[in-house]
Structure formats: structure tokens, C-alpha cells
N, C-alpha and C positions, 0 to 999 in steps of 0.2 A: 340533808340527804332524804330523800323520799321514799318510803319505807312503801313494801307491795304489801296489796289489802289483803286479809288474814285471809278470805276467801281462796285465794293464790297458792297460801300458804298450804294449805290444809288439803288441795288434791293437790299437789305438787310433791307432797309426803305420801297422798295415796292411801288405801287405805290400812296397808303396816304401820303407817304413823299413829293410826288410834291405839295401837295395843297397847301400849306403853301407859295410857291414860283408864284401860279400863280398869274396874275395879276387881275383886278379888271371883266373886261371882260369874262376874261375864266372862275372864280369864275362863275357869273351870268349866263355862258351858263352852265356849271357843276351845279347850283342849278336848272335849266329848266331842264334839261335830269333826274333829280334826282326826281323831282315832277313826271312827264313824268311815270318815273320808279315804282313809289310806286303806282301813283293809278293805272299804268297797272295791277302788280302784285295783290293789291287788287281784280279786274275786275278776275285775271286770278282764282282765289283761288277762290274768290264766284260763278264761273261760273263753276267750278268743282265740287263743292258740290253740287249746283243746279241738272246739266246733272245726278251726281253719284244718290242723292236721285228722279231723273224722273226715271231712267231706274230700280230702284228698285221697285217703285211704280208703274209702266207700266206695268211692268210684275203679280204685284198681282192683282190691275184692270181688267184687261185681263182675269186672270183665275174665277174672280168671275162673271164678264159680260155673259163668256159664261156656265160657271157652273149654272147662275140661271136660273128660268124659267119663269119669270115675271119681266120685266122693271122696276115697282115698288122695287123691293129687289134688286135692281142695284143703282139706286136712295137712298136706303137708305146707302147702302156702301158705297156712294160715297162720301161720307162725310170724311170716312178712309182715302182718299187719294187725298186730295188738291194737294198734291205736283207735280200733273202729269196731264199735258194737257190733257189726253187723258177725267179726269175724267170734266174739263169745260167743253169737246166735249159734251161727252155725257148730261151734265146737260144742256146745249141748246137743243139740241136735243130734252130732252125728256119732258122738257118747252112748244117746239113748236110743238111736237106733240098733250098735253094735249089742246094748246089753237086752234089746228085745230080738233078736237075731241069738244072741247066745242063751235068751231065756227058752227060748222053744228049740234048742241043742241045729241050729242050722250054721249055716254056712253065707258069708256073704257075697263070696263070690259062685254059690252055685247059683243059676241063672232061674231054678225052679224054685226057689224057695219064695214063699206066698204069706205074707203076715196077714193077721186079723184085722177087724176092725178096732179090738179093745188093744194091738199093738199100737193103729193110727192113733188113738187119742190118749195112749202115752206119751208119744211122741210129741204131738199136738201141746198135750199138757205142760211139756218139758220145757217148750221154744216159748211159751207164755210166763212160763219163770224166769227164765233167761232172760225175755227183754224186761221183763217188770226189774228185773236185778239191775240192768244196763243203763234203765230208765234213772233209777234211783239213784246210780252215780252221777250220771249228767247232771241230776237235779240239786246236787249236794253244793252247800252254799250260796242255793239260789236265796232260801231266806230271808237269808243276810242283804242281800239286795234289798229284796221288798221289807224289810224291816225300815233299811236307811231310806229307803224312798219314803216309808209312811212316818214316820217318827221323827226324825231330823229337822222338818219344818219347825214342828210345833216344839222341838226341845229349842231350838232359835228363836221360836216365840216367846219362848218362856224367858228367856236373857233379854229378847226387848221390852217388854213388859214392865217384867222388873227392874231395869236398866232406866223406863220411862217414869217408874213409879219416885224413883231417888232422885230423878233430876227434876221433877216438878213437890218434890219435900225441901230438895233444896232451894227452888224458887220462893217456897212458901217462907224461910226465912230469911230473903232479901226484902229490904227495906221499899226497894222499885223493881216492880215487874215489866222484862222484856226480851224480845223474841233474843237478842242478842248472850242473854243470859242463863235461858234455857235449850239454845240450839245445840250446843256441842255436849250438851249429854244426852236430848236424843238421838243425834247421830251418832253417839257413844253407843247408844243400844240398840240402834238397827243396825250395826254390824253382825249381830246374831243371827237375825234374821237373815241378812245377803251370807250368813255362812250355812246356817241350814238350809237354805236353797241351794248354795255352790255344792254340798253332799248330795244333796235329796237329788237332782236331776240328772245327772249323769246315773244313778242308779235304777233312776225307775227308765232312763230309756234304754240299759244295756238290761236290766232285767226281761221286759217286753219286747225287744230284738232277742236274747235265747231264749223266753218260751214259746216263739215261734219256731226258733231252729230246733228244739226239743221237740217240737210237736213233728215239723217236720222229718228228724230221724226217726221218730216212733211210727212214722206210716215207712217208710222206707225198711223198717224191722219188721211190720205188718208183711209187709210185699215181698222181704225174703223169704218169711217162714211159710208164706202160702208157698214162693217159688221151690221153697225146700219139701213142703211138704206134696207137692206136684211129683215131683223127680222121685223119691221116693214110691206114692202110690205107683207109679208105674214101671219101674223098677221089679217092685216087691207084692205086684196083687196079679 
């Protein structure tokens, strides 16, 4: 019976077939890249959903902010739509408008009442805490991303490495040296390698897709608080 060449053998297991043969070492850097991997992907998948239901909510905020005609019925919408910085902007905002309106004993619906300058750049001061606060959650576990993106490789290099260094020790005490004999423990230890790359790359490209969409909500938190602070000056000078 004619037996198929071990070549055959060996992608046709794939590469779960090597696990079984690696040594104790590589195992433990393959269970790190493995950890590595999941909670990236976790990170990557919640951080999708996140961005998808902001830019849904962004846009309905938006159209009701400037559709109303009173702060007040903005404020109470805003309840609709937790899910979007824009609408914590606004609820600072229109916080520390109310408590400079009650610091100088006025009224917000009298139509004369006239705030200072040193009222605007309370206000102003207020809506720049707020996004930096907004900012800082979007950003929470981006780390973790650029950490697996830069470090992953080279912990997978470090299991081929040393994966290569055992299998040509153990060449060195065969009697005859050949490629037959030292191939399947270097490909024993470049599986590290193609694991620290399977982490690393999904990570640094979902990392560099949200800190675009990050940057890009932080101008869109720019653009409300100028818009908010528009509505306001003219309102109240």
C-alpha cells in the first residue's frame, strides 16, 4: 500500500496538528498570544458597537438640538440618547449655564437677562471638561490594542527563536546532518511567529480605524460646543 508523503500529512492536519508536538515553552508563549487575542478581539467588537450606536445617535441629537427652540426641550431629549458624547456635552453645558443664570440671582426664561464675559468662559471652560471626560472613555482600552499590536510579534519571536535554538541542539547530536531532520522543529517554532502576527494585526488595524473615528468625534464635540456656545451668546448678551 502506498503510503502519502509526510508533506501531505502535515498540511492536511493544518496547523492544530503541531500543538500537540510543541514543547512546554512554546505551548506557554502560544497560551499568551492566545489571551493576547481574545481579549483584543473582545476590545475590537465592543468598540464597534460602541462608535456604530454613537454615530447613530449623533446624528439624531443633532437634528433635534437644532430643530428645537428652547434648551429646555433639548435637555429633555437628551435622555433619548445616552449613547452619544455629544448629548453629556450638552448636559454640562446646559448645567453650567443654569448655575451661572442662578449665580448672578436671574432668570432663564426672562428674555433681558445679559451674562458676562467671565459667565462665557465658565461655560466655555465647562464644555472642555466634558469632552476631555467623553474623550477619555472612548479611549479606555484603546491601550490594550496598541500594546497587542506592538508586543505580540516579538513575544512570537521569542518562541521561534528559541523553538529554533532546540531544534538545531538537537541536530547537533545526530550522528548525520539533514534538512529532513531539522525541518519539523523549525516549523515547530514558527508557529509562534504566525501566532504573534494572527494577534498583532487585527489589532493595530482596529486600533488605527478608532483613532480616526475618535479624532473624528472630537471635532464633531468641537462643532457642538462652538454651536452651543453660538445659541447661548445670543440668547443671553
Amino acid at each position: 500500500m502506498l503510503q502519502a508523503p509526510q508533506s501531505e500529512s502535515l498540511f492536511g492536519s493544518g496547523l492544530l496538528g503541531y500543538i500537540p508536538r510543541t514543547s512546554g515553552f512554546a505551548l506557554s508563549i502560544l497560551v499568551i498570544l492566545l489571551i493576547f487575542s481574545l481579549v483584543s478581539w473582545t476590545i475590537i467588537v465592543r468598540k464597534w458597537l460602541t462608535f456604530r450606536a454613537i454615530d447613530q445617535q449623533s446624528r439624531a441629537f443633532v437634528a433635534v438640538f437644532r430643530k428645537s427652540s428652547r434648551l429646555s426641550e433639548v435637555g429633555s431629549a437628551s435622555e433619548l440618547y445616552r449613547k452619544t458624547p455629544l448629548s453629556g456635552l450638552f448636559a454640562a453645558g446646559y448645567q453650567e449655564l443654569n448655575a451661572q443664570i442662578q449665580g448672578i440671582g436671574g432668570n432663564a426664561s426672562n428674555p433681558h437677562l445679559v451674562l458676562s464675559e467671565r459667565n462665557f468662559t465658565g461655560i466655555q471652560r465647562t464644555l472642555q471638561r466634558a469632552s476631555a471626560a467623553e474623550l477619555s472613555v472612548l479611549e479606555k482600552n484603546m491601550s490594550w490594542l496598541a500594546t497587542t499590536g506592538a508586543v505580540t510579534p516579538f513575544i512570537g519571536l521569542l518562541g521561534t527563536v528559541v523553538g529554533i535554538i532546540s531544534a538545531f541542539e538537537g541536530l547537533g547530536m545526530e550522528k548525520t546532518a539533514s534538512i529532513q531532520a531539522v525541518a519539523p522543529g523549525i516549523a515547530d517554532a514558527l508557529i509562534a511567529t504566525a501566532a504573534g502576527l494572527f494577534a498583532a494585526i487585527p489589532a493595530v488595524i482596529a486600533y488605527n480605524q478608532f483613532v480616526a473615528h475618535i479624532k473624528n468625534i472630537a471635532s464633531e464635540m468641537d462643532d457642538f460646543s462652538s454651536e452651543f456656545l453660538n445659541i447661548v451668546e445670543r440668547s443671553f448678551s
